[in-house]
C-alpha positions in Angstrom: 148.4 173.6 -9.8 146.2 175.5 -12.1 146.7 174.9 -16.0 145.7 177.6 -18.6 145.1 177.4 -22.3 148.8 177.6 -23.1 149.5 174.5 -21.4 146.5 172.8 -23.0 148.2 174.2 -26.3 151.2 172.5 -25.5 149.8 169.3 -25.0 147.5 169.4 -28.0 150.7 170.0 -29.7 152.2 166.9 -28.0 149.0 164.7 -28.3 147.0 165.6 -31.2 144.9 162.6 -30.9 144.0 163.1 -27.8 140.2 165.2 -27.5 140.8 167.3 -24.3 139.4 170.8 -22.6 140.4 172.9 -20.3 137.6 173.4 -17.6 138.6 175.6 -14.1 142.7 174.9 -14.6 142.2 171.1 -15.1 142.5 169.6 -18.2 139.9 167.1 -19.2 140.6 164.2 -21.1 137.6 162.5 -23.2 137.7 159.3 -24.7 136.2 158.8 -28.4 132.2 159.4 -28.7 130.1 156.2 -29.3 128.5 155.7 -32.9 125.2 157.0 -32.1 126.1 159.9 -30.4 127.8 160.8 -33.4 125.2 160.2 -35.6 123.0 162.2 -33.3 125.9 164.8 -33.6 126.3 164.7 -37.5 122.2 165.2 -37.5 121.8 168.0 -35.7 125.0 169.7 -37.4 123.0 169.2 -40.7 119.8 170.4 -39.3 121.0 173.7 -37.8 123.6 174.0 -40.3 120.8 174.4 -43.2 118.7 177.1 -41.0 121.5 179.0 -40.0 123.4 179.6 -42.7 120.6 180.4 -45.2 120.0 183.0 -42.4 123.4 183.9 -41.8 122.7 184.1 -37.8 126.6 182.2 -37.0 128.3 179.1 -37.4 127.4 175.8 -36.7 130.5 173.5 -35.7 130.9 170.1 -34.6 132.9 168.3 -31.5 136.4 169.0 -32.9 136.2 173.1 -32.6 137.7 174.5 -29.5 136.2 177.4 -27.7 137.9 180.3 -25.5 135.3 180.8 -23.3 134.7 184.5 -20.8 137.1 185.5 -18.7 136.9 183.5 -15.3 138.3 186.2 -13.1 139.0 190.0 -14.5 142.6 191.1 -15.0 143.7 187.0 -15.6 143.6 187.1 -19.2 145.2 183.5 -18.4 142.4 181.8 -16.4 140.1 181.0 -18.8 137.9 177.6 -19.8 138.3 175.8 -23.1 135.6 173.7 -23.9 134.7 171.7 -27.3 131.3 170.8 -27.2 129.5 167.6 -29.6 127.2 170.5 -32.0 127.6 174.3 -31.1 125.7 177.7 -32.1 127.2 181.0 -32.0 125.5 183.6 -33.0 127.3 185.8 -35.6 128.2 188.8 -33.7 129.6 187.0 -30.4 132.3 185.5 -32.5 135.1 188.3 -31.5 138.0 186.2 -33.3 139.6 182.9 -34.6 143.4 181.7 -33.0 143.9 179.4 -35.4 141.9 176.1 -34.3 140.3 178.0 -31.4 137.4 180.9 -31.5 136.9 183.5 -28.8 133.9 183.6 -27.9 132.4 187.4 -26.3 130.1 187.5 -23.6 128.2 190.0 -25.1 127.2 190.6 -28.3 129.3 192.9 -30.4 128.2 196.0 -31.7 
């Protein structure tokens, strides 16, 4: 049985303490990070954070954002990947738009 994003919705919905993603119609459970990879984390947030946003190149965002990833296969607007990585970069024109906590991410630049 292949899950989609809805169903990882639900379950977020369900089990908001839970950090999970949705990678190839499974959903993936993590446990919580260790202290120093969360240090690491907060670091490089910090870091990139200053040099981007004096820039103004994207957004910087840390392990709780969620991310609509490309289309796996065309015409299943369902069959996509959410993934939530520890520190993430997107640059400011492949943001296409925000669902609330999620952000879809374009696979090509916009413009």
């Amino acid at each position: 049985m292949s899950l989609t994003i809805t169903d990882l919705e639900q379950l977020q919905t369900e089990h908001p303490e839970w950090q999970m993603e949705l990678v190839e119609g499974k959903i993936i459970v993590s446990p919580p990070s260790d202290y120093e990879s969360e240090e690491i984390g907060a670091r490089l947030i910090t870091f990139l954070n200053n040099w981007v946003m004096s820039r103004k190149l994207g957004r910087i965002t840390g392990s709780s954002a969620g991310f609509i990833l490309p289309k796996i296969e065309d015409g299943d607007s369902e069959k996509r990947n959410l993934r939530a990585p520890d520190v993430s970069f997107v640059r400011a024109d492949r943001i296409e738009e925000k669902q609330g906590r999620l952000c879809r991410v374009s696979s090509r630049p916009n413009g």
